[in-house]
N, C-alpha and C positions, 0 to 999 in steps of 0.2 A: 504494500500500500504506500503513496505517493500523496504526502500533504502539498496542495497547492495554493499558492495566495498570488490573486489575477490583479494587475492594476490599469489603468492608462492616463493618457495624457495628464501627465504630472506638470508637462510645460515647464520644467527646470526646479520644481518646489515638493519637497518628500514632506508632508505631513507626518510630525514627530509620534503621532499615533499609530503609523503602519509598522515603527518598528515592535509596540504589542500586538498588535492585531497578528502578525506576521511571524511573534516568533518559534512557533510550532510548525512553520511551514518547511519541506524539504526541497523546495521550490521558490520562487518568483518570477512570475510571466509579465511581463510588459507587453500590452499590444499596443508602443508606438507615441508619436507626440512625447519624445524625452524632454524634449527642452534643453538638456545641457549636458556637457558628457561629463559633469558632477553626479548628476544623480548615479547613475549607471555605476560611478565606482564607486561611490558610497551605497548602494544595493549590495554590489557584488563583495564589499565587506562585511556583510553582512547574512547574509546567505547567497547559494546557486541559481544566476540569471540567466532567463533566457528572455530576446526580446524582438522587435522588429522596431526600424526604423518609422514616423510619422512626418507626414506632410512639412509639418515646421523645423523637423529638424536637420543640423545642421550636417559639412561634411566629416565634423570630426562624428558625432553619433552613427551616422553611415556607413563606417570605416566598421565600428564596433555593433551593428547592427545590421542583417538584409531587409531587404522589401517584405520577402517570404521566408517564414519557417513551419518547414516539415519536418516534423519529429515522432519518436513514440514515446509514450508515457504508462510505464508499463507495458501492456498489450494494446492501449490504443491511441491511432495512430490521431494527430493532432495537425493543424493548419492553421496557423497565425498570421496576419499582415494590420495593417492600421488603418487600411480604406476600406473595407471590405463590401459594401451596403449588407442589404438584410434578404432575408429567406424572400425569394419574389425579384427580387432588386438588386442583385449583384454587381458591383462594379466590375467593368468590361476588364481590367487584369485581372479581378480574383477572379472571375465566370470562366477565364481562361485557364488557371492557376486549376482551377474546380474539375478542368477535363483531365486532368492528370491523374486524377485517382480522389475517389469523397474520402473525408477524415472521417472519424468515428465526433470530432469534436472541430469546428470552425470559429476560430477567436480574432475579432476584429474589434476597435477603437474607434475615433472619429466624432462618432455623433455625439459624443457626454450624454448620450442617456442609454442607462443601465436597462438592459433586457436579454435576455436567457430565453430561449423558446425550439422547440424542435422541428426544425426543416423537413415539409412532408415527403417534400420530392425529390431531396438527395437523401431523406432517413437519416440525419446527422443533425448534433445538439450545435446549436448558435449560439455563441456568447460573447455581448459586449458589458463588459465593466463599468463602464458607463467612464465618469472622470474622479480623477482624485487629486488636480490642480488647481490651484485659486482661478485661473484665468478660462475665461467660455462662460457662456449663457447658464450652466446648470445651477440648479440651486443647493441641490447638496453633494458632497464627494465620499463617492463610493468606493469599493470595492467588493470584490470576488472572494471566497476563501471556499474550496473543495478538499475533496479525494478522488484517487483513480486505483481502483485495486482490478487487474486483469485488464479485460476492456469497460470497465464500468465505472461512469463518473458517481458521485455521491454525496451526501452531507454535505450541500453545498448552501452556504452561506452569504448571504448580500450584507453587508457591512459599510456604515452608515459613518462617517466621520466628523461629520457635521458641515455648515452652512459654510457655504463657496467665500463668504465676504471676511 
């Protein structure tokens, strides 16, 4: 079993609350919008990152980040990037990204709002984090906190940090 703790768009600012929220995780997922390649090494001192680059970032984060990550986590197989749109509405890379094989799980960023929902027509979990950076329209920053034991996600958890301002 694989504790996970999912975040994104930080936009360059770690909310001193993920390091509780976080620290039972065996994991950290960023999908994207790092903001600075601070945060990135103060995560990765902190626990094992993995991440994808976002829109706004720059080319040192790039450097340290792809467009796409395919991986497995446990027994199941995972797809992350930071544009990704939603179940219906794919953006034209990940739609492309998408013929290469479905993931058991699709993890994209972007929009700052949190939603989790299953994909009827690839049969794959969607998951955006929603934001957990002061900067973007949302009102409050969230995060992700799971499990993955074999191919099955689990006790997955929406974590609330409080109001964006």
């Amino acid at each position: 079993m694989m504790r996970i703790g999912l975040m994104s768009d930080t936009h360059g600012y770690i909310d001193p609350k993920i390091y509780n929220y976080f620290k039972d995780v065996d994991e950290i997922w960023h999908a994207g919008d790092v903001g600075d390649v601070s945060v990135i090494d103060k995560l990765r001192k902190f626990k094992p990152l993995r991440g994808v680059y976002g829109n706004i970032d720059d080319a040192k984060v790039r450097l340290e980040f792809p467009e796409f990550l395919r991986f497995k986590c446990e027994d199941a197989e995972i797809l992350m990037t930071h544009i990704g749109g939603k179940p219906g509405k794919y953006s034209k890379p990940a739609y492309k990204e998408l013929q290469n094989g479905i993931p058991k799980v699709f993890i994209c960023g972007h929009s700052h709002i949190l939603l989790v929902k299953q994909d009827p027509q690839y049969k794959m979990l969607w998951m955006n984090p929603g934001a957990c950076g002061y900067k973007g329209f949302h009102q409050v920053k969230t995060l992700l906190r799971f499990s993955v034991t074999g191919d099955r996600l689990h006790d997955l958890e929406v974590i609330e940090l409080g109001n964006r301002a």
